[in-house]
N, C-alpha and C positions, 0 to 999 in steps of 0.2 A: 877977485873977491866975489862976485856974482856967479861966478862959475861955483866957486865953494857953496857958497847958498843954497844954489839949483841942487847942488849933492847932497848937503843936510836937510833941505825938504823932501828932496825925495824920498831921503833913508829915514826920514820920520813918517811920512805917509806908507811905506813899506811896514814899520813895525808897527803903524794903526790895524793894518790889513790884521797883519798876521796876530796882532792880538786880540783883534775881534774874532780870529778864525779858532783861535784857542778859548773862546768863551760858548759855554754850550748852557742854554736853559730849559730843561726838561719840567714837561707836566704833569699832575700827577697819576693820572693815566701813562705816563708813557715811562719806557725805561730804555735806557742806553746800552750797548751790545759795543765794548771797548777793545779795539783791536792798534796794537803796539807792532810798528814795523810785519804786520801780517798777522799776529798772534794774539789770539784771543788773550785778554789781558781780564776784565771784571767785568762787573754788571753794577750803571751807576743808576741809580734812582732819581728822584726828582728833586730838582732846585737850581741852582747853577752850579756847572759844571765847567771847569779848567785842562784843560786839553795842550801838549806840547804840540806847537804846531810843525807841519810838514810829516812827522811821526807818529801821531794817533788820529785814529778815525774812528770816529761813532754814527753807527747804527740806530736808529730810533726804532723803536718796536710799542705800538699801542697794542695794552690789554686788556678793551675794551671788547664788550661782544660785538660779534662782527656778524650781522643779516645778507646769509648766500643765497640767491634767488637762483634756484635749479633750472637750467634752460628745458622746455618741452622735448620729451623722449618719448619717441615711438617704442610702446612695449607689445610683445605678444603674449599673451597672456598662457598659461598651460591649457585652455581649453582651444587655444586655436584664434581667438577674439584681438583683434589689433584697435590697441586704444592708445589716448595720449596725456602723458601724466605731464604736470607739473607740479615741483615740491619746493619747499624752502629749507634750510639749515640753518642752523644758529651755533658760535664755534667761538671760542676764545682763546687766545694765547695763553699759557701757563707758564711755560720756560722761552723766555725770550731767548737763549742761547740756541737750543737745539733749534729755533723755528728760525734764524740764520744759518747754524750751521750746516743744519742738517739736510735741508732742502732748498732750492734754489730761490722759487716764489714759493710762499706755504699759501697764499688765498688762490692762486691758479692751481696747486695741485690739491687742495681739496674740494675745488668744485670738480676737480676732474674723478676724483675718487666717487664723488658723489654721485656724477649721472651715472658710472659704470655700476654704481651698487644699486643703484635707483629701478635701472633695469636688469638687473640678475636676479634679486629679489622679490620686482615683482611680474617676471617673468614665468617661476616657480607659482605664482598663486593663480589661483580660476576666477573668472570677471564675480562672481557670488561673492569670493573672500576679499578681494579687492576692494567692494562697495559696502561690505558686512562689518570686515574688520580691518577698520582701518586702526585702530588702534596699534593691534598685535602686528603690523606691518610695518608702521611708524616706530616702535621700539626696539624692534628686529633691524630694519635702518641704521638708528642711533647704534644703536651695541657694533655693528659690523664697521661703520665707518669711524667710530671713536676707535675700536681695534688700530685699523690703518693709518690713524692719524696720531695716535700716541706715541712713537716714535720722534716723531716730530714737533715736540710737545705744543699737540693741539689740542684741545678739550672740547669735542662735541657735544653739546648739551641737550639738541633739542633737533629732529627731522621730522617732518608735516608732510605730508601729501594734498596738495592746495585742490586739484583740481584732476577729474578722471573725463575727459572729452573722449563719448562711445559713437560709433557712425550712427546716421539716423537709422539705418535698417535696425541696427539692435535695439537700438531707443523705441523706437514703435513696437520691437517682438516683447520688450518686457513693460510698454504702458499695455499690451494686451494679456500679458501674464499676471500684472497685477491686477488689471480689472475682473480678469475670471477669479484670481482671487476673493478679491471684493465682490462677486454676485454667488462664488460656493460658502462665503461666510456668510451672507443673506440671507440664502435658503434655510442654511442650516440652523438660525435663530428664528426664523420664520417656522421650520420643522416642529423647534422647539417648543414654541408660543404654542402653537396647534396641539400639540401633547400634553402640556401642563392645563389647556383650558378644556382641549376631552378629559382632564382628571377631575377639573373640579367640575362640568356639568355631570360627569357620572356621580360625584359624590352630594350632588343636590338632585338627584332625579333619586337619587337612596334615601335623603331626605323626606323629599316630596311625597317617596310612595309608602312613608308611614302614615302620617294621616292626608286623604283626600281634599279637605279643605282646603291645606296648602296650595294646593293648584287651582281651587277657585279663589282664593286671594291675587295668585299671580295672575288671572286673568281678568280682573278687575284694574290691577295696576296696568297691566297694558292698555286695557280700553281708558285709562286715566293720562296714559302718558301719551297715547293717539289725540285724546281731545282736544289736549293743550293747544293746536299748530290751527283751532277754527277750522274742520276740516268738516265739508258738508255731507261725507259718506260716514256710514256708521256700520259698524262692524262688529258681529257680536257672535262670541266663541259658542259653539253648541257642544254641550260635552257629551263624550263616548255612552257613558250611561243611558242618558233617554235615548239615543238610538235603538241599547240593547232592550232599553221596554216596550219601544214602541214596533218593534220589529216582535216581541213576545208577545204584544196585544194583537196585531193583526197577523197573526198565524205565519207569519213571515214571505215572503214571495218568492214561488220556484223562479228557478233557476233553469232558462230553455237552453236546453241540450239537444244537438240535432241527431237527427236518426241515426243509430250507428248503418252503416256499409253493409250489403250484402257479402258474404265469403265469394271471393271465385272461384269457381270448378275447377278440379284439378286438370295439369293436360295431361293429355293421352302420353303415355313413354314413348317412346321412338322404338321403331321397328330394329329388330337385330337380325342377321342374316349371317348364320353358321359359316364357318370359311375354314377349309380341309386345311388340313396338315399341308404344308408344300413336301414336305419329306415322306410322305407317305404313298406309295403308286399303289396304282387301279387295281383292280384282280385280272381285268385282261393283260396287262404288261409283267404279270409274275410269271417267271417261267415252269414250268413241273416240274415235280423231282425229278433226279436222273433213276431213280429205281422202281420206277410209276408205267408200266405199257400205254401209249397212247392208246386210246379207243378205236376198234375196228372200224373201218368205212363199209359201211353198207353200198354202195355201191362196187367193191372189189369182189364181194362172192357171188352178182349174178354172172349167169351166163351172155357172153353176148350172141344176137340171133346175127 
């Protein structure tokens, strides 16, 4: 009888197991991936879920968005420039079936897709586009890597590039590019000021030089705008005018000019000294014609004694 006992407990604590194993409760986030003796059989949704045991096996599959943090990748950039990115993905399941069937892990092979595309794309760009546009590099991203993962039915929504770490040498070659930046748009508003404020004093010296007055009024206001500051020196404009009168009442004063320079004599020219022809010979080195008698010797016709 006890032995019997032992048998009916056990084979009731056997079919507790097994009917607990056949009870499945899904969230509603999550959905069921239902496979019968190996073969994909349905896709059960959320609630509780009944299950023959030892013969079906479910899969749970959440499809909630899921946050890939892209490990740091050493990229080189097309200009030659080695920098290091790191980016984020954001992906969600669409088809629980294919993202079982179709691939073995789908969140290890899409981070895997991801650094490979992370660095092919922004390997293509120059450290300028990299930092410029990140935008159009972020979208290029998403579109290439939702490509490779739809298959799978994965749904990439969203790729960032978090962070662009450049070596300090480049870091200091462009806080020096930006700075020259910053002091040729200085000058060049600076240029500016200096141009517009020679426009308006030419156009108040046009003013001024209609009537004269106007410029003894502005020199009243300046000796007005000196007084203010208690200042024990006084300062007082003399205008151009009485000078020209008082230089017309007293005859004006010459102007010493020192003695101009005597001319210097011219120099004598230098002596020239004829110099023959080299190709020309003497008269004694010409020989006579052949048809010319040399001249008699006076000494052949006398006699000798």
């Amino acid at each position: 009888m006890g032995v019997a006992l032992g048998v009916i407990g056990a084979l009731v604590i056997i079919a507790l197991l097994l009917a607990a194993s056949a009870v499945r409760i899904l969230r509603e986030y999550e959905r069921g991936v239902l496979f019968r003796l190996g073969r994909l059989i349905a896709l059960k949704g959320p609630g509780l879920r009944f299950l023959i045991p030892v013969i079906d096996q479910m899969v749970r599959v959440d499809l909630r968005t899921v946050t890939l943090n892209v490990p740091p990748q050493e990229v080189i950039t097309k200009d030659n420039i080695t920098v290091r990115v790191t980016a984020v993905a954001y992906f969600r399941v669409i088809d629980p079936d294919k993202a079982i069937t179709e691939v073995e892990n789908f969140l290890v092979a899409t981070s895997q897709i991801a650094q490979t595309t992370l660095r092919s794309v922004l390997g293509k760009a120059e450290l300028d586009s990299l930092l410029a546009e990140r935008e159009r590099l972020n979208q290029e991203l998403q579109t290439i890597i939702d490509e490779q993962t739809e298959p799978w039915g994965i749904k990439v929504s969203t790729v960032e590039v978090k962070d662009v770490e450049l070596p300090p040498d480049m870091q200091r070659a462009i806080a020096r590019q930006a700075e020259a930046e910053r002091e040729r748009r200085a000058k060049i508003i600076s240029a500016e000021g200096e141009f517009q404020a020679a426009q308006k004093l030419s156009d108040a010296a046009d003013i001024i030089s209609q009537n004269p007055a106007t410029l003894q009024l502005r020199y009243l206001q300046t000796l007005l705008e000196m007084g203010v500051n208690q200042n024990t020196t006084i300062v007082f404009p003399l205008p151009i005018e009485l000078m020209t009168a008082f230089t017309k009442i007293t005859g004006g004063a010459e102007t010493y000019r020192p003695p101009p320079k005597p001319p210097k004599p011219p120099a004598d020219p230098p002596a020239v000294t004829p110099i023959p022809p080299a190709d020309e010979p003497s008269p004694a080195d010409v020989p006579p014609p052949a048809d010319v008698e040399p001249p008699p010797d006076p000494a052949a016709g006398r006699p000798t004694v």
